[in-house]
Each structure stands twice: as C-alpha cells, then as structure tokens.
N, C-alpha and C positions, 0 to 999 in steps of 0.2 A: 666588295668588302664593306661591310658598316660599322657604326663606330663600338661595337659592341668590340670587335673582332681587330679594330684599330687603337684600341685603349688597353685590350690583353695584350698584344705586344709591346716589350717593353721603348724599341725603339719609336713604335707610336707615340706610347705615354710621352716621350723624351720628346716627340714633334710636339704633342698637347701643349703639354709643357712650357716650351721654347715660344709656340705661336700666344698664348695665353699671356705669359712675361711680358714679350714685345708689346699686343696691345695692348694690355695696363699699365706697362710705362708711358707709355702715349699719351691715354687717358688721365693719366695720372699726371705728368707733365702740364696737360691740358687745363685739367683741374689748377692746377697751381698759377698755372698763368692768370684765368678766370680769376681766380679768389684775390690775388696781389691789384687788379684790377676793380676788382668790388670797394678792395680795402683804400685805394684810392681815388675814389671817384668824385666829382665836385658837388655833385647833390645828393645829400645823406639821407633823403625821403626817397630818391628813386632807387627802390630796394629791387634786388630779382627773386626769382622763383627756385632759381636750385640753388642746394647748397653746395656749393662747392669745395667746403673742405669738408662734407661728411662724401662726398665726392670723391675725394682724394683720399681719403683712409680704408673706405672700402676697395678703394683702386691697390691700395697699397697690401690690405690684406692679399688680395687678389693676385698681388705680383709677388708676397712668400711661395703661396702656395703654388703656385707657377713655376717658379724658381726650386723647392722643393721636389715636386714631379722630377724636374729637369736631372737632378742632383741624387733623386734616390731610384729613376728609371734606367738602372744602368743594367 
C-alpha cells in the first residue's frame, strides 16, 4: 500500500492526522521549553541559532492542521 493509497482512505487520513498532532505537539512543547530557556539565560551575547518561537508557531500551525485531518477524516 503507498501513501498515495493510505491518504484516500479516510481512516488513513484520520492515522495522518492523529501521528502528525502527536509530533507537533512534541515539537511544539519542545520548542517552548527551548525558547523559556533562551529567555532566561545568564549571558545575553550567547545568542543561538534557531528560533524557537518561529519554531513553535509553525509547530502550532502544523498541529491545526493535524487536528483538522483528524476532525474532518471521518
């Protein structure tokens, strides 16, 4: 079966969906911890590399639309 053939089904979409949610909450979680941690840190020059709350909102777009799937794959 490939995903072509796993996404026309609706109870696929509904697994898509559901597994997609989960890790973006994750990551999304993840993200938040990261960024609470940037925003307290003791040296204000030791900057990082990612952003972690553009991090976290594309995480969040990511878990509507997750959540959606889930919600309209019925």
């Amino acid at each position: 079966m490939n995903a072509a053939q796993v996404l026309s089904d609706p109870s696929g979409t509904r697994l898509f969906g559901a597994a997609l949610s989960a890790a973006c909450l994750m990551l999304a979680l993840f993200a938040a911890w990261r960024e609470r941690r940037r925003a307290r840190r003791h040296d204000p020059d030791a900057v990082g590399w990612v952003d972690w709350r553009g991090v976290q909102m594309l995480t969040l777009i990511a878990l509507a639309v997750g959540v959606l799937l889930v919600w309209k794959g019925q």
